[in-house]
Each structure stands twice: as C-alpha cells, then as structure tokens.
N, C-alpha and C positions, 0 to 999 in steps of 0.2 A: 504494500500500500504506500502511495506516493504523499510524503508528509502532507503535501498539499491539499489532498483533496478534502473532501466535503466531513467525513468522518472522522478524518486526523484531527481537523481546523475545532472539531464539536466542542471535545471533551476541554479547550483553552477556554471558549468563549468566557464561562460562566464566570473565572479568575480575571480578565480581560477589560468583561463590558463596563464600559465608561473608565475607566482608567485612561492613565495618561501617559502616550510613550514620546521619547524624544529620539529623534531621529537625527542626528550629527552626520553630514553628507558631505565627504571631499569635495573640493572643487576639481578635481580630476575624472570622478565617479558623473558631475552636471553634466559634460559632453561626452562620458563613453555612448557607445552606442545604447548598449543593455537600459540606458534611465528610463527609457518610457517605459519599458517592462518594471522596472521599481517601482518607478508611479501606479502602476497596475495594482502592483503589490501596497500600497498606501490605501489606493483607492477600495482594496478589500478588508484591507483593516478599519475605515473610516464605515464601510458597510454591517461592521461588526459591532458598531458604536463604542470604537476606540476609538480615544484624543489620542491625537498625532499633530508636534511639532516641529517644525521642520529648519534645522540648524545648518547652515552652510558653510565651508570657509572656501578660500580664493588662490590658494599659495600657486596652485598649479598657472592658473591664468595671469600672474602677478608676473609669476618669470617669463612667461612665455609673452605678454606683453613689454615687458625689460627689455627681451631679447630682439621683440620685435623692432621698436623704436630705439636700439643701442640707449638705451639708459641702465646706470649701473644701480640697481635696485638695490636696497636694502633691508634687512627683517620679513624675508618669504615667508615664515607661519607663524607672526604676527607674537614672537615673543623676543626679537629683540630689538634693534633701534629704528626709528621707523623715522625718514628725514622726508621731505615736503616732498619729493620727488614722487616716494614710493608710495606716499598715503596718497598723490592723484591715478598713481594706477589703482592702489587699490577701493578709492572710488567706483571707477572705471571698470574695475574687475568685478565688483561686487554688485554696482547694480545689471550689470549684464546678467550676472550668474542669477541672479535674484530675477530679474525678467524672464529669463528661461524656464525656470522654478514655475515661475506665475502660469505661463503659455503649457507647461507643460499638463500643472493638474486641471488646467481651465479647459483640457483635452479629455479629461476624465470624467469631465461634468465637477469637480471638486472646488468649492470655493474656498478664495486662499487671500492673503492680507501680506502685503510687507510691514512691517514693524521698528520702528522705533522704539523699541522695551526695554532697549541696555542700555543704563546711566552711568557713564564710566569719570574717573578722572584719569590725570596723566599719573604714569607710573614714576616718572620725576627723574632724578640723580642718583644713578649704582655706584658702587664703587667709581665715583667721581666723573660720569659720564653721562649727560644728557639725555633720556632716550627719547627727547619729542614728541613725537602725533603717536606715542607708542600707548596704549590706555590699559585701564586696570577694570575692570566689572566691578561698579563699586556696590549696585544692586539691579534687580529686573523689574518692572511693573509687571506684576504678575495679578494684578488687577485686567488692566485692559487683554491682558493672554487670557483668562479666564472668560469675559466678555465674549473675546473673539470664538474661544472653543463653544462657547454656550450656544449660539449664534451656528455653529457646525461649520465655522471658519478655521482654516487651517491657517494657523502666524506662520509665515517665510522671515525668518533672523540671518540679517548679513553678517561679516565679522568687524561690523563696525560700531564705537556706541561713542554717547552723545553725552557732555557735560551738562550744566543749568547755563551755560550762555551760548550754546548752540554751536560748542565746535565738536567736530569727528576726530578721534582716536580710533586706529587699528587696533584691536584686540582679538588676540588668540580664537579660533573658533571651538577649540576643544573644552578651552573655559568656558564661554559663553552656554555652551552644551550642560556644561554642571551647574552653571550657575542658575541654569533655566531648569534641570533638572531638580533641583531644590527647590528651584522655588514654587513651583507647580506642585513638588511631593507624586515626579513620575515612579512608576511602579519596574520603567523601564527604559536607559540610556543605550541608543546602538549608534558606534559610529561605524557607518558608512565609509572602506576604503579602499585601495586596489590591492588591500595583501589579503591573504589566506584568516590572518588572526594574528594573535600575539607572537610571531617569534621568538624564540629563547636559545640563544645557543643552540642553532640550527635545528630548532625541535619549537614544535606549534603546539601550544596549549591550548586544547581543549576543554578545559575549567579548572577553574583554583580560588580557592576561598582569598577573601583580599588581605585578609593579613600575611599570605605567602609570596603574596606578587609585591607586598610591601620590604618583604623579606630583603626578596630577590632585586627590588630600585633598589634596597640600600645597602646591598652588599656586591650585588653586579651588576649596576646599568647597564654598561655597555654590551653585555649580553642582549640585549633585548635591540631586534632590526634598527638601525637607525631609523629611518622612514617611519616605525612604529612607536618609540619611547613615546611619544606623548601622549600617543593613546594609554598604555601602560600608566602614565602618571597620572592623567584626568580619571582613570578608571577607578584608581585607587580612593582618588580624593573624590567621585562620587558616590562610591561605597561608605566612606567613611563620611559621608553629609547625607548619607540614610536614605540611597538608592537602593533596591536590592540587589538589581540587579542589571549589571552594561554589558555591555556585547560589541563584540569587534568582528565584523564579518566584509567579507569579499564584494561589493557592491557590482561586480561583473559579471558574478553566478547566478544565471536564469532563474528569476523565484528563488534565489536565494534568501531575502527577507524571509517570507511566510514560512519555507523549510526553518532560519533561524528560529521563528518564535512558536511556531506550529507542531514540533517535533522534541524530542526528549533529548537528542543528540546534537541537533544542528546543524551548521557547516561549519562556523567559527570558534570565535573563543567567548567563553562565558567568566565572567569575576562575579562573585557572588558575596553579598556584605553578611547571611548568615549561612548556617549548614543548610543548606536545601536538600541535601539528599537525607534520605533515615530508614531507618532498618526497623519495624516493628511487628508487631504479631498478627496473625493471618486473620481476615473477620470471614461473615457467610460470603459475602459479595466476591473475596478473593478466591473462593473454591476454582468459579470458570476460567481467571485468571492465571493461576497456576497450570492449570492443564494447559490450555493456549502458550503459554511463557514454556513448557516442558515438550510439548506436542511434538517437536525437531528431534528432540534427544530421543526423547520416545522412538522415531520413527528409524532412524538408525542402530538402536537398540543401545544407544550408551548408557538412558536412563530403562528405571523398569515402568512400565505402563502402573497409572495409580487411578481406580474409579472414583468420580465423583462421589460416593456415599465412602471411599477408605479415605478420600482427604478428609470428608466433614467429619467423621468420627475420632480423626485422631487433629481435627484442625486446633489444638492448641501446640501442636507439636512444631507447625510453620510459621514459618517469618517471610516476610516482605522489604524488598529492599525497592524502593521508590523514588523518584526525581521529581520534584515538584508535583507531588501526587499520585504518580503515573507507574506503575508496578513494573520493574526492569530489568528484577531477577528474584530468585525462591532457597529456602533452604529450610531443613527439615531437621529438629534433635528429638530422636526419639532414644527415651529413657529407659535403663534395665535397672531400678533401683538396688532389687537381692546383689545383682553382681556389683553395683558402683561403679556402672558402666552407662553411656551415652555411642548413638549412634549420628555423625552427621549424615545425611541424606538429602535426595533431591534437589540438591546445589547445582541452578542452571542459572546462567545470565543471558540475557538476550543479544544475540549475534551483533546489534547495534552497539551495543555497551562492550564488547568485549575487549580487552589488553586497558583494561580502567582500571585495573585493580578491586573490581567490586566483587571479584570472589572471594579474592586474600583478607578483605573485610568481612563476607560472610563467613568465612571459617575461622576468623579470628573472635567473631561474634557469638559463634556455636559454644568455642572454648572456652571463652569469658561464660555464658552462664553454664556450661555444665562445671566449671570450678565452685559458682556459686551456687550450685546445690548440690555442694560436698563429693562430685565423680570424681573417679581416680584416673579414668582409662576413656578415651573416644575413639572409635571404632570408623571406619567407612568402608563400605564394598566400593569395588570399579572395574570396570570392563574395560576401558577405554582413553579415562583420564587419571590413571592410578600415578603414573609421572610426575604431575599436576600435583597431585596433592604430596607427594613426596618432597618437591624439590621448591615447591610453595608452601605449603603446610606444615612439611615437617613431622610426615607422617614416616612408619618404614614398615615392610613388607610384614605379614604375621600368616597364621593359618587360619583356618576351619574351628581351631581348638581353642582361639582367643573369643569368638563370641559368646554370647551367653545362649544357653539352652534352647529358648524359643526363636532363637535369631538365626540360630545353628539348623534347626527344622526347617526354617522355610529357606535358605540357604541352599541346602540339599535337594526340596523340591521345585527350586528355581530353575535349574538345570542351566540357570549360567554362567555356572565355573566364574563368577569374579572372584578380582586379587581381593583380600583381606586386609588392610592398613593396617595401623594402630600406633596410638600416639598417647601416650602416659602425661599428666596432668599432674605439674609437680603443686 
C-alpha cells in the first residue's frame, strides 16, 4: 500500500485536523520542477483541514542573481553580513520567489497572502563588525497569521522582516520557520530541501530524539553536510521551543511531502522533542494487528502461525511497539513460573522499520520485565533468525532439555526442529 493513498492518509487525519504545520521551503526547491507536485501535496493537506504555513528562503536565487549581474554578494543564507548590495537582490529575490509561491497555489484553487508578520531588529556589532541590513526575528504577529488561517488563507513568509520605522532586514529563513513555529504552537516544522535528510558523517538519519542531535552540534558539527547544518540547528532549537516534531525531507521526491507525514517511516529525517515511539501491552483491538504485522513471517515459516482466539487468550503475554500510535512490531513473554523460566516469542518488526534497532529494544524489553518478576532463564525457539538473537541478544545455542515440560511437549509436536537459545538473567 502506497503511503499515499486514501487509507494510509485515514488513520493521520484524526491527530492532524486543524493543526498547524509549517512548511520551510528552499528557494532552490520554488523553481525545481517537482513544486507544482508539492503544491499538490499542500493542497491535500489544506483539504484535510490542516493549517499550512508556508516559509520560504532565497539563498539559491541571491547567488544566482550575484552571478548574474557580477555583483559580489554577501550573506547567501541570511546569517551573516548583509551590505546594501545584497539586501536589493535579496528584495528582488524574494519577492519573485514569493510571487511564484502566490501563482503557484492560486493554480490549486488555494488562497494565499504574502505577509508582513516578522518584526525584526538589526543584529548590530559581532565581534567588532557591523552586520547591517542583517536582522534578528525579534517576534511574529501571530495574531494577523491566525486571522489569515481562520479565513482558510494560506501566509506566504519571505526571509525578510520589518522594524517599527519600516526598514527591511534579511533574516535567516530557517529562523523565521521556528520563530513562526512557536508562535503558532505548530504541531509540525518540515523544511523543504534538495538533500535526502540530515546527513551525518556520510550516514542519513532517519530519526533521533533532539537531545542526541544536540549531542552531536556540540560535539561534531562538522559532521553534519555542510549544505545541511542549519537545518540540524533550527531543528534542535525548534524542538526545544516545544515543536514536536521537524522534519527535513527531499522536496524533489514525487509526493514526497504526504509519504513524509502520511507514513510511519517517511523519506527523510525526523527530530522528535519527546519519545514518540513506546512499547506497551497488547489491548483486544491489537489481536488483528499482530496477525497482519506476523502474516510474512508466518508465510515463510520463520514464525509459527498463532489463531486469533490463542492471541486473545494469552493476550497479556504481548507487547506492542508503536510510532506515533501506529503498531510496527510484536513480541511475546510467555511465563513458566515452577521452572523460573520466560519465553521470548513472536518478535517481528515490520519490513518498513527494519535495521532500527527496534528489535534489540524488544528483547531488551522482554529481559527487563522477566528480571522483574524474579526469572532466572529466557528461552526462544528459531528456525531462521537464531543468529539474530545470538549475536544481538546475547543468547547461545541450548537443547530440547532447557525448556520446561509443557514447552518441551509442544516442541516435539511442532515438528519444527527449531534451535533452542537461552540466555541466563543475572
């Protein structure tokens, strides 16, 4: 099933409706081809009666008009010095990109506002160096933004903002994104840009809690793409001014938007300001669940088929491991009390989720409560993923003779010869 369609899109709505997402869009991303296809994608999130703000920056069009008119520009993504030159391209640059913006949702049927919302001052004197028309976000009216959404007006925000005597400052668009983020109280910051997601030392992150990405600014920035660090830092600091949750995705990937928000996995990268994911115990709803989530294993034979009426009867025995609601993998302790023994079972993760780590957390899960009620010994059979758990887990091969009695019975009339683990609980 293709994240996008109609019955992926359901199960978001109900978390979604009327919320408020901001939408942070390269100025590289305004003239690739793929933007009307985005726009597409807006335009069905605004039919879902989601708020959608739409936050642009200019850097690309700044240079590329520099270059055009041989002027030597300076402060391309509006965080460092910005001299009279550069702040008329970036005029120039900005309301073009903002006009496009306009023509493009006004193809969608979507009405849309340019905005004057950002009240900035000059950022002044750095270490002893002027940075002129360079501005700081000093706040939002997030009065007249609220207006406009009410209204089913989409705000278009250029990266420029405006003192009390009416002059322009270039300011950062990835600030202007948090700063509008906050102040709306969006449920959801994406910037919009031509990479894959956060690079990391040549490795893309898929999700990380933002105290780890804070970790990693402040112990190895330069790890992270150049091209990207700023998403990296605006992510953090919109995490920590109580986003939940930003997202950095590929704005050139067909439907990539709705795949981002529509889907468990994504395309990009996710920073997340709590644990979003949780592991807890199976209720009646998640019986069909489980089957559907095991159905593959099942059919290959790595798991053993389990009926509808043997989940519900032993359903205190299962856990759930979830992403923002949405069940993503299964695991099973079932208990031999006489021996002081625990069996882990049923540990599947969804082919989508898989090299996450989210099983080394289900069986580290299993351990932790079979410690807590007093086992000594955990057990698992396996056909197929016995490796797995040896060289993850920390399990090591045993026999027939380590199970307890009734475990051993049906064992036997299994008839299929799996290895035996077992893994001692100090």
């Amino acid at each position: 099933m293709k994240p996008t369609d109609l019955r992926g899109i359901l199960q978001y709505i109900p978390q979604f409706r009327d919320k408020t997402f901001i939408l942070a869009i390269d100025g590289a991303i305004v003239t690739d081809e793929n933007f009307a296809t985005l726009l597409l994608d807006v335009a069905v999130l605004r039919s879902l009666n989601i708020r959608v703000v739409l936050v642009h920056g200019a850097s690309a069009q700044i240079k590329a008009l520099a270059e055009e008119q041989n002027i030597p520009a300076s402060n391309l993504d509006g965080s460092g010095i910005t001299d009279a030159a550069t702040l008329k391209l970036a005029l120039n640059a900005a309301n073009r990109l903002t006009h496009e913006i306009l023509e493009g949702l006004s193809a969608n049927d979507l009405r849309a506002a340019s905005t004057n919302v950002i009240i900035a001052h000059p950022v002044g004197i750095i270490q002893g160096v002027d940075q002129l028309f360079t501005g700081k976000v000093e706040r939002v009216d997030a009065a007249l933004l609220q207006t406009l959404l009410a209204q089913d007006v989409i705000p278009v925000i250029p990266p420029l903002g405006f003192d009390g005597d009416g002059k322009t400052y270039r300011v950062n668009s990835d600030g202007v994104a948090v700063a509008v983020a906050e102040a709306l109280k969006a449920i959801k910051l994406i910037f919009i840009t031509a990479q894959d997601g956060l690079g990391y030392n040549h490795q893309l992150i898929r999700q990380m809690l933002v105290s780890e990405l804070q970790n990693l600014l402040q112990q190895n920035s330069p790890g992270f793409v150049p091209e990207i660090l700023s998403k990296a830092q605006h992510a953090a600091l919109a995490c920590k001014a109580g986003v939940p949750r930003v997202h950095i995705i590929n704005g050139k990937v067909d439907e990539g938007l709705l795949a981002e928000v529509f889907s468990n996995d994504g395309i990009g990268t996710l920073i997340y300001a709590n644990e979003y994911q949780q592991i807890r115990p199976a209720r009646k709803k998640d019986v069909r669940a489980i089957q559907l989530l095991t159905k593959k294993a099942v059919e290959t034979d790595e798991l053993v088929r389990r009926s509808k009426t043997a989940i519900d009867k032993n359903l205190g025995d299962y856990f759930i491991f979830e992403i923002d609601k949405n069940p993503v993998a299964c695991v099973a302790l079932h208990v031999y009390p006489e021996q002081k023994k625990g069996e882990l079972a049923c540990l599947y993760v969804d082919s989508s989720h898989e090299n996450q780590g989210i099983g080394r957390k289900l069986i580290q899960f299993v351990e932790n409560k079979a410690r807590e009620m007093g086992l000594g010994e955990l057990i698992t059979l396996s056909t197929q993923a016995f490796t797995y758990f040896q060289s993850k887990g920390g399990f090591a091969e045993g026999t027939p003779d380590d199970l307890p009695p009734a475990r051993r019975e049906k064992y036997e009339q299994s008839g299929r010869n799996s290895k035996v683990l077992v893994k001692k609980l100090k």
